[in-house]
Structures are given as structure tokens and as C-alpha cells.
C-alpha positions in Angstrom: -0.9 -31.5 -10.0 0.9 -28.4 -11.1 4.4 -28.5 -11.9 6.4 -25.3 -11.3 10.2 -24.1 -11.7 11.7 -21.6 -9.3 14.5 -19.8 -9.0 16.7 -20.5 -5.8 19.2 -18.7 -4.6 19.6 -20.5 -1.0 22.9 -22.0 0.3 24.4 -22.4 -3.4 24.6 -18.8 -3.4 24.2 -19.1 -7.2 20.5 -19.1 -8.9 19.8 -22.8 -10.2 16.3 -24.1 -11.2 14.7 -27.2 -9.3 11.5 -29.0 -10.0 8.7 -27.8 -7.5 5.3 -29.7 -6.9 2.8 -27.8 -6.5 -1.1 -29.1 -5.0 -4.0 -27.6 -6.3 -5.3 -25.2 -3.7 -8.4 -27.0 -1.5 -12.0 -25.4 -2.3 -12.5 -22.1 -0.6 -16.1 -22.6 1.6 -19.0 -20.8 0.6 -18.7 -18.6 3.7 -15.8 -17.2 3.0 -16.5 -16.9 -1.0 -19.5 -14.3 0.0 -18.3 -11.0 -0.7 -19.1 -9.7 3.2 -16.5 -12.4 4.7 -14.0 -12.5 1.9 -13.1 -8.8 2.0 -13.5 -8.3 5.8 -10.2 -8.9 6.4 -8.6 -6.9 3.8 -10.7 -3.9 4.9 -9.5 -4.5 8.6 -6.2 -4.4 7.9 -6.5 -0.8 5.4 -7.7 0.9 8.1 -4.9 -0.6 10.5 -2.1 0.0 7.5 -1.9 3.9 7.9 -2.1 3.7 11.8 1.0 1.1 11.7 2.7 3.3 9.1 2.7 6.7 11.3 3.7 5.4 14.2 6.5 3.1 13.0 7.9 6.2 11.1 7.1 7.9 14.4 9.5 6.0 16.4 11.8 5.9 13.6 11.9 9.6 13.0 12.3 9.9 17.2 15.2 7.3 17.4 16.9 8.9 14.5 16.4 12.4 14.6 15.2 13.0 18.2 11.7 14.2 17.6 9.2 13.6 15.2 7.1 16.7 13.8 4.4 16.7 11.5 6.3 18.4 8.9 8.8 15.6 8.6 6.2 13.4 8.5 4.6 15.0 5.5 7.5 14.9 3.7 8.3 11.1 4.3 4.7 9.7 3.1 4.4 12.5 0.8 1.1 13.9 2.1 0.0 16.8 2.8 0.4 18.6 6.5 -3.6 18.8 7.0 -3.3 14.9 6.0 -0.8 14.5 8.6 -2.7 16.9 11.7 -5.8 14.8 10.6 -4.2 11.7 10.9 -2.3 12.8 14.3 -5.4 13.7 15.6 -7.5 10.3 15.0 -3.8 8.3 16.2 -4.5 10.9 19.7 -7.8 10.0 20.0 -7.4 6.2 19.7 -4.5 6.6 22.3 -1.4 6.0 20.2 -0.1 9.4 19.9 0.6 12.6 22.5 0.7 15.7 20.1 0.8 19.2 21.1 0.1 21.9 18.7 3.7 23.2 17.0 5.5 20.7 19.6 6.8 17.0 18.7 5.0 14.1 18.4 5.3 11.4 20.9 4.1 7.6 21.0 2.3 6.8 24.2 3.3 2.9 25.4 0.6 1.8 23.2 1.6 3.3 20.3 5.3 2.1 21.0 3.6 -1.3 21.2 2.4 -1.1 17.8 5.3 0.5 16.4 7.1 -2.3 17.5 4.6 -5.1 15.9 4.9 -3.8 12.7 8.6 -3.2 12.7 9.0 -7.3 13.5 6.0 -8.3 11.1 7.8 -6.0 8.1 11.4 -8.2 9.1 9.5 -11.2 8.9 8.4 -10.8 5.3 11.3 -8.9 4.4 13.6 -11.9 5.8 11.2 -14.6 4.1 11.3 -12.9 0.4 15.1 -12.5 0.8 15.0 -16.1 1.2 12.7 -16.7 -2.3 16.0 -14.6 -3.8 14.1 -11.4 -4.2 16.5 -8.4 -4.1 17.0 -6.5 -0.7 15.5 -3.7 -2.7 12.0 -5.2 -4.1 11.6 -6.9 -0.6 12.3 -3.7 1.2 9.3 -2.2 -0.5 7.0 -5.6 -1.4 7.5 -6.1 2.4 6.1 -2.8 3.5 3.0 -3.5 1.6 2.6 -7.1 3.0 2.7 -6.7 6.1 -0.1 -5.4 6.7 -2.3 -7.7 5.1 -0.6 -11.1 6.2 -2.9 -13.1 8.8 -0.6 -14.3 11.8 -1.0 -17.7 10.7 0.9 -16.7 7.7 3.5 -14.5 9.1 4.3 -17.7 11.5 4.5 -20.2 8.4 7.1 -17.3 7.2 9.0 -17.5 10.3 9.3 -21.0 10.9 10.4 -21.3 7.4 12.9 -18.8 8.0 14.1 -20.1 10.8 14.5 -23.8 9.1 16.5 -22.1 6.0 18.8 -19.3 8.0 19.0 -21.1 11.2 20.7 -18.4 14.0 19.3 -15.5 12.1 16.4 -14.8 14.8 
């Protein structure tokens, strides 16, 4: 058995050191040690992340701004406009986006749908790290990464422990 030290900044307010116990992690199954099932899920959610991205800065730019136009876009990922037309385009095509040429960019209820997902998966992470005492800041941008890549199962086991440390903050 491992024995770790963590910083914890919860309900003192103040960072003091506890002992932690930590198990050793079970053994991972063959099935999911061989290299087609352990990076499945990983390559699932990369080609989800940039989908989830657009449209949450999508509604974000419309709620904020009024509109959303590719150029603004651009500039907030820091791509390219082709990037962005190309990316619009696929996003059309898969039924998240409307997009007229030289015209704003508008989420269709499904794209709204998953606008919103992400939005509440980021403020689940983001909530959780806040809780391990990690700076608004790093958990801002740690939480933009990680939410993407976080099974359900996980994002739940983040939220219930959330919701046991900052009870009323849901």
C-alpha cells in the first residue's frame, strides 16, 4: 500500500497536509491492455473534442455577442478561416450547424444539445479540481482538456464527490 501526502485546501480554507492511503490500482484485463481496445476510447473522444469545442464557443459567441461568424471563430481557436469553413461544413453535415455563406452561424437543437453537454461536463471537472485546491486558473484550462476524455462513469464519481464536499453548490 502506497502512502501519499496531499495538499487540501477544503473547509480550513488554509493548505494543511494529511496522510492519504492509497490502493494499488487492480490489474487491467488483457482486453483492454491490447492496443485496438485501449486507445479506442481516446480516439473517440479526439474526433468528438473539436465538434464539442465549436459549438460550445458557438453558443457562447451567440449569447455574448449576438452572432457567431467564422472570423471570430478563427480568431478564438487560433486557426485558420479555411480551418474554420472546413470544420463548419463537416459540423453542417453531421447536423449541428446551419451556416450560410458570409451570414452567421447558428446551432440547430442538436447542436445546442451538445453545446450544452459539454458546457456541464467542463463545470463538473472544473468544480471537482477546485475542490483538489487547484487554482481557478489551471482548472479553467486543465478542465477544457479533460472533459473530453472523461468516461461518464468518471464525470459521475466527480460529481457525487462534489456534491458530498460543497453540498448546495449544484
Amino acid at each position: 500500500m502506497l502512502s501519499l501526502t496531499l495538499p487540501l485546501r477544503h473547509k480550513t480554507g488554509s493548505e494543511t497536509l494529511r496522510p492519504m492511503s492509497v490502493e494499488p490500482a487492480p490489474p487491467v484485463s488483457a482486453d483492454l491492455e491490447a492496443p485496438e481496445n485501449r486507445f479506442t476510447r481516446a480516439r473517440e473522444a479526439r474526433q468528438t473534442e473539436i465538434a464539442e469545442d465549436y459549438v460550445e464557443l458557438i453558443a457562447d459567441l451567440i449569447a455574448h455577442h449576438g452572432q457567431a461568424r467564422a472570423i471570430d471563430i478563427a480568431r478564438a481557436l487560433g486557426v485558420t478561416h479555411v480551418t474554420v469553413n472546413r470544420t463548419i461544413a463537416r459540423l453542417a453535415r453531421d447536423g449541428l450547424v446551419n451556416s450560410i455563406p458570409y451570414r452567421s452561424i447558428l446551432l440547430t437543437p442538436a447542436g445546442e444539445a451538445l453545446a450544452q453537454r459539454a458546457r456541464h461536463r467542463h463545470q463538473i471537472v472544473f468544480r471537482f479540481l477546485r475542490i483538489l485546491g487547484i487554482s481557478p486558473e489551471v482548472a479553467l484550462q486543465d478542465a477544457e482538456g479533460m472533459e473530453h476524455h472523461a468516461s461518464d462513469e468518471t464525470l459521475a464519481a466527480f460529481a457525487a464527490w462534489t456534491r458530498r464536499l460543497e453540498p448546495g453548490q449544484d
